[in-house]
N, C-alpha and C positions, 0 to 999 in steps of 0.2 A: 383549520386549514382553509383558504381563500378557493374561492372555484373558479378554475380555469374553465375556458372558450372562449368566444367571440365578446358575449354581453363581459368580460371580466381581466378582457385584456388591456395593459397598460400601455398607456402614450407611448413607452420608448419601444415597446412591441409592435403596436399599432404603426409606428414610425420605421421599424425596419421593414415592415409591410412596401409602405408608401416608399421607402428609400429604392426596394429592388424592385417595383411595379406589380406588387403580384397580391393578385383579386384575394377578395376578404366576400364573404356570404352577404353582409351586410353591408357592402358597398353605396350601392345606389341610396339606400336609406342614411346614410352615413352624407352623403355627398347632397341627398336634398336638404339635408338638416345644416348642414354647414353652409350652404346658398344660402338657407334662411337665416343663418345667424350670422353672416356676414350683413346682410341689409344693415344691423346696427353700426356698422364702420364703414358706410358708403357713404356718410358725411364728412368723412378724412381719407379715404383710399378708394381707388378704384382696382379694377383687375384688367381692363381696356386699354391694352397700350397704349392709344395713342391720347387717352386722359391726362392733362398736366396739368400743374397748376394748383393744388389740392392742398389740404391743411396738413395729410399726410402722405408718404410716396408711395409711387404707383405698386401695388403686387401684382401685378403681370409678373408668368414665367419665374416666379419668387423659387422652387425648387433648384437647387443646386445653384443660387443665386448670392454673390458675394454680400454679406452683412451690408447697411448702410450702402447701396450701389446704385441706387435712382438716378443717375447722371441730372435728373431736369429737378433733384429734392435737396434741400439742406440739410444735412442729417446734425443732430449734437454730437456734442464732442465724444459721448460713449459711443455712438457708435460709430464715429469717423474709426476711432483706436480699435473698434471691431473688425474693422474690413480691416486697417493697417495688420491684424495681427492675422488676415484671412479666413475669419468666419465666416462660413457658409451655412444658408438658411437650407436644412433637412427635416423631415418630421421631428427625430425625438429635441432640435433644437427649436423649432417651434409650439411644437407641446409645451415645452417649458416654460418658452416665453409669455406663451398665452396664459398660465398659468399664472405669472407675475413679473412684467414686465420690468417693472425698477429694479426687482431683485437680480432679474438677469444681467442687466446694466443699467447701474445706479447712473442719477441722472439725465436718465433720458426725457426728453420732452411732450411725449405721447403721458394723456392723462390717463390712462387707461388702468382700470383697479386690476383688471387681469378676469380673466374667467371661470369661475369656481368651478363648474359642474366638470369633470373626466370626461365623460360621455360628451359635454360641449364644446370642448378643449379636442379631442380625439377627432370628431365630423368638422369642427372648424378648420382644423390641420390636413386633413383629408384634401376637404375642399380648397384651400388655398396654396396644395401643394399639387393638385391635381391641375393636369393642363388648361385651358380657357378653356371658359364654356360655350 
């Protein structure tokens, strides 16, 4: 049997957390860890509005934020057909993605093998669904 709590809870749990805004013990540790693992995708994305320009588009305000919706980004065709069909970036669909990006929409142009570690997938989601810093 799996053991439940905080260190053993799943992306899409941890997601309905972040979906209805309501504190987790492990927050803050969760949110510095996800700053610091964001630093590796500050070479394609910012989270500073008014950043354009970028290899990839902006995640500013990304929670509750239409698929592919960067007004100033060219998205591919997966995920132009994202927004068309009103995907909405939420934790547990975050988690996912981070998880493995092409699987969630094949062909997408982000090289990104996706992120193995739960625990780094869970703080990166955190952090990049949590308001600016």
């Amino acid at each position: 049997m799996p053991r439940s709590g905080p260190a053993r809870m799943s992306c899409t749990g941890y997601g309905l957390l972040l979906a209805f805004g309501l504190a987790h013990p492990a927050w803050s540790d969760d949110m510095a860890r996800g700053r610091a693992l964001f630093e590796t995708c500050t070479a394609c994305h910012s989270r500073a509005p008014e950043q354009v320009g970028m290899a990839g588009p902006n995640l500013a305000s990304l929670n509750g934020r239409l698929v592919g919706s960067d007004r100033d980004f060219d998205y591919s065709p997966a995920l132009r057909s994202a927004r068309a069909q009103g995907a909405v970036w939420d934790g547990p669909r975050l988690a996912a993605f981070l998880a493995d990006p092409e699987e969630m929409f094949p062909g997408l142009w982000m090289s990104s093998p996706g992120v193995r570690s739960v625990e780094d997938r869970t703080a990166l989601a955190a952090y990049l669904m949590s308001p600016e810093p």
